[in-house]
NUVEXZA-835405 format. One record per residue: residue number from 0; residue in one letter; x, y, z of N, C-alpha, C, O in turn. Coordinates in steps of 0.02 Angstrom, whole numbers. Layout:
+-----+---------+--------+--------+--------+--------+--------+--------+--------+--------+--------+--------+--------+--------+
: num : residuo :    nc1 :    nc2 :    nc3 :   cac1 :   cac2 :   cac3 :    cc1 :    cc2 :    cc3 :    oc1 :    oc2 :    oc3 :
+-----+---------+--------+--------+--------+--------+--------+--------+--------+--------+--------+--------+--------+--------+
: NUM :       A :      X :      Y :      Z :      X :      Y :      Z :      X :      Y :      Z :      X :      Y :      Z :
...
+-----+---------+--------+--------+--------+--------+--------+--------+--------+--------+--------+--------+--------+--------+
This chain:
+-----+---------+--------+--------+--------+--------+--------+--------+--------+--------+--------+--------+--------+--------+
: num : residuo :    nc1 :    nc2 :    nc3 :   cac1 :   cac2 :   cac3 :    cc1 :    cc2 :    cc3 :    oc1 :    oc2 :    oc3 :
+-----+---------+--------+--------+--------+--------+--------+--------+--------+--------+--------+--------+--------+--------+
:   0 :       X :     -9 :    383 :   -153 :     38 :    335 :   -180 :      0 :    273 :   -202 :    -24 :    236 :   -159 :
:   1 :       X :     -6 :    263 :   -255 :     -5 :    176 :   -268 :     26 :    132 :   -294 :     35 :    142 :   -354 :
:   2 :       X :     48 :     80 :   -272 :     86 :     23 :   -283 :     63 :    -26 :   -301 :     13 :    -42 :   -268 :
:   3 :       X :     85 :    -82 :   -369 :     39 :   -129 :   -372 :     67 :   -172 :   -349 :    121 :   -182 :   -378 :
:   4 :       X :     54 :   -210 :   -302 :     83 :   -235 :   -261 :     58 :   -343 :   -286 :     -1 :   -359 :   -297 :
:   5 :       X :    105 :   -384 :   -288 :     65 :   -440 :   -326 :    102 :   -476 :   -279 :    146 :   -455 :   -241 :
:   6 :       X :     71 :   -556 :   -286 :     77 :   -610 :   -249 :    132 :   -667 :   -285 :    116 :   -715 :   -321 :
:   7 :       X :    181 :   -652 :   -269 :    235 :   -695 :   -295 :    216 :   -745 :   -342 :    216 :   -741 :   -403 :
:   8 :       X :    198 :   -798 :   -298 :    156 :   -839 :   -315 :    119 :   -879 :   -387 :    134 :   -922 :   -428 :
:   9 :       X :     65 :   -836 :   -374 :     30 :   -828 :   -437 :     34 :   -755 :   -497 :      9 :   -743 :   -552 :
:  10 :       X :     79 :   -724 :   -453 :     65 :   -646 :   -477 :      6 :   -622 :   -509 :      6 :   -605 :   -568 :
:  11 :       X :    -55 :   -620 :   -465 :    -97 :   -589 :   -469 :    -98 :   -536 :   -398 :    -76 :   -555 :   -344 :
:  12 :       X :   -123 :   -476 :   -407 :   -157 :   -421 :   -359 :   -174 :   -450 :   -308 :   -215 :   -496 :   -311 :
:  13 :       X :   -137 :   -424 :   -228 :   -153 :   -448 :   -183 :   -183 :   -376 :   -143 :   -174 :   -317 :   -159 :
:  14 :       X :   -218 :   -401 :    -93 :   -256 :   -354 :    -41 :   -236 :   -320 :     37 :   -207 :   -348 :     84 :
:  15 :       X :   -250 :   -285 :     35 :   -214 :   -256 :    115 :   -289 :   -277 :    159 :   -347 :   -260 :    145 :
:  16 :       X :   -267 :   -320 :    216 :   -306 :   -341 :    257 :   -333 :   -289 :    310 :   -296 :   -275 :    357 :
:  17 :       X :   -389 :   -262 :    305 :   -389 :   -218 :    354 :   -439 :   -219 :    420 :   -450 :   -173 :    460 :
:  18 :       X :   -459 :   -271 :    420 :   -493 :   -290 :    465 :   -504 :   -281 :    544 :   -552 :   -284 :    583 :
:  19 :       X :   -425 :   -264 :    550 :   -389 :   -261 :    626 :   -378 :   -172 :    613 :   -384 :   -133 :    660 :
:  20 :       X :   -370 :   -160 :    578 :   -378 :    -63 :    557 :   -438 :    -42 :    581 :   -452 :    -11 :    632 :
:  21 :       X :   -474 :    -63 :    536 :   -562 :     -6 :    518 :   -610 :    -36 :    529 :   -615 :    -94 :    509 :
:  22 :       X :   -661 :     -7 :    565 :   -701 :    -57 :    601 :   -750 :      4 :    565 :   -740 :     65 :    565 :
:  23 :       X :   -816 :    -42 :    529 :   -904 :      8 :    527 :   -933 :     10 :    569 :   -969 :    -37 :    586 :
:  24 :       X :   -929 :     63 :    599 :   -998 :     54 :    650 :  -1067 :     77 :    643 :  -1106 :     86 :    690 :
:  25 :       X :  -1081 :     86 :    571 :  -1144 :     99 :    555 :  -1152 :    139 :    477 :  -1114 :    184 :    459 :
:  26 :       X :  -1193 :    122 :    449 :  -1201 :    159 :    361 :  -1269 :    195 :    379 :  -1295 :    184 :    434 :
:  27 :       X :  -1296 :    236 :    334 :  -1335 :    257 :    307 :  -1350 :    279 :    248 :  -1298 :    281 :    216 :
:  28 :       X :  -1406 :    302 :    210 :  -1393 :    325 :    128 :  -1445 :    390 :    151 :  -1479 :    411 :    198 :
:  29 :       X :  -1423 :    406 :     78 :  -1435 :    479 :     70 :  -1466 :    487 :     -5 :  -1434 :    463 :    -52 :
:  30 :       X :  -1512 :    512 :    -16 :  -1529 :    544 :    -98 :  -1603 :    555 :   -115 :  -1651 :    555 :    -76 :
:  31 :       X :  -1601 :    565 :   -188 :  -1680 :    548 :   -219 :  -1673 :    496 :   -256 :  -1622 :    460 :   -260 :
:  32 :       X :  -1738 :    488 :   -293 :  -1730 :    422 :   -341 :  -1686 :    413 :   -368 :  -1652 :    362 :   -363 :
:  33 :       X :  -1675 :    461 :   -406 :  -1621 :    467 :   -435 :  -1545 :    430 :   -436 :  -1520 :    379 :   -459 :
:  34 :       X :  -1521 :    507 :   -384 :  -1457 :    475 :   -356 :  -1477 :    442 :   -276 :  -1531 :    446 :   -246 :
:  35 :       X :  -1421 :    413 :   -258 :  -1426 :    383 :   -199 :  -1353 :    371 :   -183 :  -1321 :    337 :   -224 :
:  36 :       X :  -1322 :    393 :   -130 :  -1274 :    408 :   -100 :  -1283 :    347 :    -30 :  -1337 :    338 :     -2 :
:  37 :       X :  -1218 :    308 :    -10 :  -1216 :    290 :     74 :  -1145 :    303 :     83 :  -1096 :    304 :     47 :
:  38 :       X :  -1158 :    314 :    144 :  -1092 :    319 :    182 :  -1091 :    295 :    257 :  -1138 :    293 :    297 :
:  39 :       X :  -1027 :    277 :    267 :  -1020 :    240 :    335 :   -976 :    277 :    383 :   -930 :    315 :    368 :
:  40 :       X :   -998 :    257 :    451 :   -963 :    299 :    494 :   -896 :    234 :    507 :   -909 :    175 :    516 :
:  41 :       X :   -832 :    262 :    505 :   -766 :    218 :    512 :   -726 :    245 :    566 :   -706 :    303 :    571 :
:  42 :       X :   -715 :    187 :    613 :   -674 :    216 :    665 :   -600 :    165 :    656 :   -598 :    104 :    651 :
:  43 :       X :   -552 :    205 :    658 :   -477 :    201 :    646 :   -456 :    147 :    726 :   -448 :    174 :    781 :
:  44 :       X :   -450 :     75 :    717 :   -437 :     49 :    756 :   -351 :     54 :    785 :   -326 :     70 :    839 :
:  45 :       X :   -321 :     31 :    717 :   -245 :     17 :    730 :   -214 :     85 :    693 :   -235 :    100 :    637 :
:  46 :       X :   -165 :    124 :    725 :   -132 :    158 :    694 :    -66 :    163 :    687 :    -28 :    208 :    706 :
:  47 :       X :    -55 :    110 :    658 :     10 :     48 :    634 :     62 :     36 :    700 :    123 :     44 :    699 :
:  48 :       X :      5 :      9 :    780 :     48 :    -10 :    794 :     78 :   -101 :    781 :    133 :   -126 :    789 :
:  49 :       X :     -8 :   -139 :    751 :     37 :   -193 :    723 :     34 :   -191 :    639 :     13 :   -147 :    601 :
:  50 :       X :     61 :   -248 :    628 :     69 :   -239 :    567 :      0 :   -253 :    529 :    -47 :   -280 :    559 :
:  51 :       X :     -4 :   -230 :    456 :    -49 :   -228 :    392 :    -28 :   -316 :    386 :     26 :   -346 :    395 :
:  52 :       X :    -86 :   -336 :    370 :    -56 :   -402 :    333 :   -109 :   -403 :    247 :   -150 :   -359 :    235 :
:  53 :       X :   -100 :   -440 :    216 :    -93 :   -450 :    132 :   -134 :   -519 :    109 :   -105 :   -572 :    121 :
:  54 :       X :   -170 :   -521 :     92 :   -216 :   -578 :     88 :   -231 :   -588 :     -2 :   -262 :   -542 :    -29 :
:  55 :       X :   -209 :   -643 :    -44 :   -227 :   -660 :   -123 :   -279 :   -683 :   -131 :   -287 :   -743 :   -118 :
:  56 :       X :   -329 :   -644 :   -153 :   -401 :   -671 :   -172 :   -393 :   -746 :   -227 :   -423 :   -798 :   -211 :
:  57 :       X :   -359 :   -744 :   -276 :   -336 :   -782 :   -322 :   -299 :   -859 :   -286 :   -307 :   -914 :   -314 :
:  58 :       X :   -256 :   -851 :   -213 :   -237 :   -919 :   -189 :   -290 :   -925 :   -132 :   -290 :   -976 :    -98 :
:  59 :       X :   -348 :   -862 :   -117 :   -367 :   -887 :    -56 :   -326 :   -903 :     -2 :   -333 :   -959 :     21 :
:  60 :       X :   -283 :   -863 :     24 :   -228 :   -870 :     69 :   -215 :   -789 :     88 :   -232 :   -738 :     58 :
:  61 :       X :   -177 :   -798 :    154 :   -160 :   -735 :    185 :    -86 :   -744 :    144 :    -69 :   -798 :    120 :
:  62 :       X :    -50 :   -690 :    140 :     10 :   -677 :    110 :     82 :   -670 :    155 :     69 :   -647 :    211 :
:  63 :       X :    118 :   -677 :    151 :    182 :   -645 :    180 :    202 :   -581 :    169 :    203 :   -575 :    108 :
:  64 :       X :    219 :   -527 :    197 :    282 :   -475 :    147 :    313 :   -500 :    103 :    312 :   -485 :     43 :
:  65 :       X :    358 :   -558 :    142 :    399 :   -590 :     96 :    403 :   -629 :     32 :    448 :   -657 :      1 :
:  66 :       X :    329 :   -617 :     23 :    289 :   -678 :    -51 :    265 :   -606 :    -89 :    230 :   -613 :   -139 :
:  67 :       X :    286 :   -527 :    -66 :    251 :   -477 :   -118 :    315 :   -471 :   -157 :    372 :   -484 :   -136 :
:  68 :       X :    296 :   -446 :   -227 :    321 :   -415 :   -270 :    286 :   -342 :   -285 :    230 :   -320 :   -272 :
:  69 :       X :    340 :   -317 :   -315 :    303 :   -226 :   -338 :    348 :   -211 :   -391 :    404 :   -237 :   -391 :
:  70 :       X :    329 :   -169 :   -437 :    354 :   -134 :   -497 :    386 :    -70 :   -498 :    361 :    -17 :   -478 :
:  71 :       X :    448 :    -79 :   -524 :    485 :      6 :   -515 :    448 :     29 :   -567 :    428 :     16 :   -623 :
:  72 :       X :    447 :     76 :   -514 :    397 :    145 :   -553 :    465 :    172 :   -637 :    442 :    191 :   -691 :
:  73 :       X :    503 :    169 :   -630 :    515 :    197 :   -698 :    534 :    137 :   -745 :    507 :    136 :   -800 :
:  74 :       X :    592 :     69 :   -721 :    606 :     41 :   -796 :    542 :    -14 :   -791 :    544 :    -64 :   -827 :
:  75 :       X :    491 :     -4 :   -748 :    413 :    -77 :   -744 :    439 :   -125 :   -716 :    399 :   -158 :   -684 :
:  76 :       X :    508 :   -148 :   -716 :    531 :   -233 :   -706 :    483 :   -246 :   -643 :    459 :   -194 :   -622 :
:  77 :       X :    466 :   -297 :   -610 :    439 :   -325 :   -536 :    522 :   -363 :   -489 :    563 :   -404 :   -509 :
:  78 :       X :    517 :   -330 :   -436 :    546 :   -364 :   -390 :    509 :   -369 :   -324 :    452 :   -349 :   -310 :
:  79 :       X :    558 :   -401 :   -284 :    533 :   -423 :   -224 :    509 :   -358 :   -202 :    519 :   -308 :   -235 :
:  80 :       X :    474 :   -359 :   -138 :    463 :   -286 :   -104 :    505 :   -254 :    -75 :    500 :   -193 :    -74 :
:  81 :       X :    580 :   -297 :    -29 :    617 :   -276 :    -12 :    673 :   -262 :    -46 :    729 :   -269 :    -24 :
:  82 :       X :    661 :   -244 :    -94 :    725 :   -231 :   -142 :    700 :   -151 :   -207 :    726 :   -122 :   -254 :
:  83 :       X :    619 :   -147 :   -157 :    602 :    -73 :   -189 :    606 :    -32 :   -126 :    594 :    -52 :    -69 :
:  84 :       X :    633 :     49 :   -151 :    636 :    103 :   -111 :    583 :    157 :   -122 :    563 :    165 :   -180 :
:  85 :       X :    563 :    188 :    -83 :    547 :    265 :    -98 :    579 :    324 :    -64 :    585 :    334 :     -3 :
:  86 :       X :    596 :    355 :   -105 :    617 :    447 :    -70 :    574 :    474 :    -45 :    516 :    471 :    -65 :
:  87 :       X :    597 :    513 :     12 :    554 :    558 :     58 :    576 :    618 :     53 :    632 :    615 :     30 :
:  88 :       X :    559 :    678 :     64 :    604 :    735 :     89 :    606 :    736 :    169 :    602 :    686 :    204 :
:  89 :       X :    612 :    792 :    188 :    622 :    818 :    234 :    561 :    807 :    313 :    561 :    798 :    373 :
:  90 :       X :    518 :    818 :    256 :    454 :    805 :    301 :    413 :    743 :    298 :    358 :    738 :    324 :
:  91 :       X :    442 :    699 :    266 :    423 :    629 :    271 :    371 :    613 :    214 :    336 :    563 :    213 :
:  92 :       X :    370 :    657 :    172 :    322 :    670 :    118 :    354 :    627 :     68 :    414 :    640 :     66 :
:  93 :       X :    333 :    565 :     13 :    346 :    545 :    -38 :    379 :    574 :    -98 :    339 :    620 :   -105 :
:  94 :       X :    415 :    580 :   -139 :    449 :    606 :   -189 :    474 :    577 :   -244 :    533 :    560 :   -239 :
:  95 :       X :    444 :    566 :   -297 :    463 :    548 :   -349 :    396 :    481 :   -351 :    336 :    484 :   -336 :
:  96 :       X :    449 :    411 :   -382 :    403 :    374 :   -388 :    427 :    286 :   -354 :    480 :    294 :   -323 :
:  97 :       X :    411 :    230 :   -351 :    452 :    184 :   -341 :    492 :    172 :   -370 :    494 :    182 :   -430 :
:  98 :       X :    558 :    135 :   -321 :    597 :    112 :   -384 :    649 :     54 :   -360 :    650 :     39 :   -300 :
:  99 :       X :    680 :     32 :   -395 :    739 :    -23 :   -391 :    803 :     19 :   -364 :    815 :     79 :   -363 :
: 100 :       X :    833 :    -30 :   -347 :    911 :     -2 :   -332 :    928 :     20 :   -403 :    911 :     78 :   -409 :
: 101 :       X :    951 :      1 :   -448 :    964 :     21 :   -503 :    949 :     87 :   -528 :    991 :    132 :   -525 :
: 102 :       X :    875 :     95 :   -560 :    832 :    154 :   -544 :    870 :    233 :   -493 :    899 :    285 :   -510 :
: 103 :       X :    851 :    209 :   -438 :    868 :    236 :   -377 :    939 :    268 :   -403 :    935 :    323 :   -431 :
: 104 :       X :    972 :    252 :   -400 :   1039 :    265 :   -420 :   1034 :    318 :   -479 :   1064 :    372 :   -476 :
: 105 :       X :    996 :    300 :   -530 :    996 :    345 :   -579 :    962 :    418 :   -582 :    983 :    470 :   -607 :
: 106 :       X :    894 :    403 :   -544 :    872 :    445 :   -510 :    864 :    472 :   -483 :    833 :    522 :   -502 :
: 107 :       X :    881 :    470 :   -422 :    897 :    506 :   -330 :    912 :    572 :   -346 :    956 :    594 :   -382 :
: 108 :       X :    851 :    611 :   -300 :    867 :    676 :   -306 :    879 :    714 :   -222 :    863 :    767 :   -195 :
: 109 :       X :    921 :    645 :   -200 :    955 :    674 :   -146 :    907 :    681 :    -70 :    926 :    708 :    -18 :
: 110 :       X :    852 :    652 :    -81 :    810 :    660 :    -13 :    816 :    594 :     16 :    848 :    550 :    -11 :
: 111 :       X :    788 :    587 :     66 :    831 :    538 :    104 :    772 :    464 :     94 :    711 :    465 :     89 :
: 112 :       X :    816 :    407 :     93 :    772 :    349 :     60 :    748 :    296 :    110 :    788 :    289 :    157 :
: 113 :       X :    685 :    251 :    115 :    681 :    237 :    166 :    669 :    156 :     89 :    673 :    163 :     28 :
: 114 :       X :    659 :     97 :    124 :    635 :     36 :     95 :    558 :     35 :     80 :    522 :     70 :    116 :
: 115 :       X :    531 :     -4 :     28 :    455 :      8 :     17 :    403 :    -26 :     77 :    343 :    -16 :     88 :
: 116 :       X :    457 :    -74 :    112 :    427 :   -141 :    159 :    405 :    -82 :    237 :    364 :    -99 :    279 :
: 117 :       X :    445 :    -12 :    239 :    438 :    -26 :    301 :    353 :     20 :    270 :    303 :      5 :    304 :
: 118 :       X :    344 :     58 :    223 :    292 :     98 :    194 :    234 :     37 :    198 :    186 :     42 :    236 :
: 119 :       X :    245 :    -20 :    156 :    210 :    -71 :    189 :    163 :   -106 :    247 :    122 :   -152 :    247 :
: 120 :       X :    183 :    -72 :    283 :    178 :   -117 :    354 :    142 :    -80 :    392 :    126 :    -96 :    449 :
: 121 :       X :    129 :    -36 :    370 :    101 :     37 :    418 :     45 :     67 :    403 :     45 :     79 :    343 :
: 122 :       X :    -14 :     90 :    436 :    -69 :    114 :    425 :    -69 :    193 :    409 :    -74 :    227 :    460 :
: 123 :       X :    -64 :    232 :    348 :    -71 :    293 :    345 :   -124 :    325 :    316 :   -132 :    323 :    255 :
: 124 :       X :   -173 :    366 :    367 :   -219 :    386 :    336 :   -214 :    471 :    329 :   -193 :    502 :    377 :
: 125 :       X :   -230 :    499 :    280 :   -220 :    569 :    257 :   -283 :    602 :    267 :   -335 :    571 :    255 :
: 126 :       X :   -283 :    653 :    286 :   -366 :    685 :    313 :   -340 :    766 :    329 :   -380 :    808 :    349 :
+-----+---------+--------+--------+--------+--------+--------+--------+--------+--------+--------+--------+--------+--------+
């Protein structure tokens, strides 16, 4: 899933703070002259039991939820974050794309809808 997620504000691209998530505990590289490959070993600190927080490179400031905006995935407009949804099915799997109430309405193909804020807030890693 990606969301562009912007800073009220200034509406520029804001960042998911992950500091309190993912911790390095060590890199190494790999290759020939050539190429050259590194990779780091990452250990999964938080697994959303607190919250993600949102930081604007552009105000130099940590963010609120409440200062994000995001774009419905079908008519583009930006609204607040709490006023975008996503569909899930059955198995908690994503479906379709973001969207507005409006949207939503037009679209809904009947799987069950959760808010974009609580998707937000939560650490999900896929592996």
């Amino acid at each position: 899933m990606t969301v562009n997620i912007i800073h009220r504000k200034c509406e520029n691209p804001v960042y998911q703070d992950l500091g309190d998530v993912i911790k390095i505990l060590g890199t190494f590289g790999l290759g020939t002259r050539s190429t050259k490959m590194s990779l780091a070993y990452l250990q999964i600190i938080n697994r959303g039991q607190r919250p993600i927080s949102y930081y604007c490179v552009n105000c130099a400031t940590p963010v609120k939820i409440e200062d994000l905006n995001g774009y419905c995935g079908f008519c583009g407009s930006s609204f607040p974050v709490e006023k975008l949804f996503r569909q899930v099915n059955e198995t908690g799997k994503p479906v379709g794309d973001i969207s507005c109430l409006s949207c939503l309405e037009k679209y809904r193909t009947g799987d069950e809808v959760i808010p974009l804020t609580s998707i937000l807030t939560k650490v999900y890693i896929q592996g």
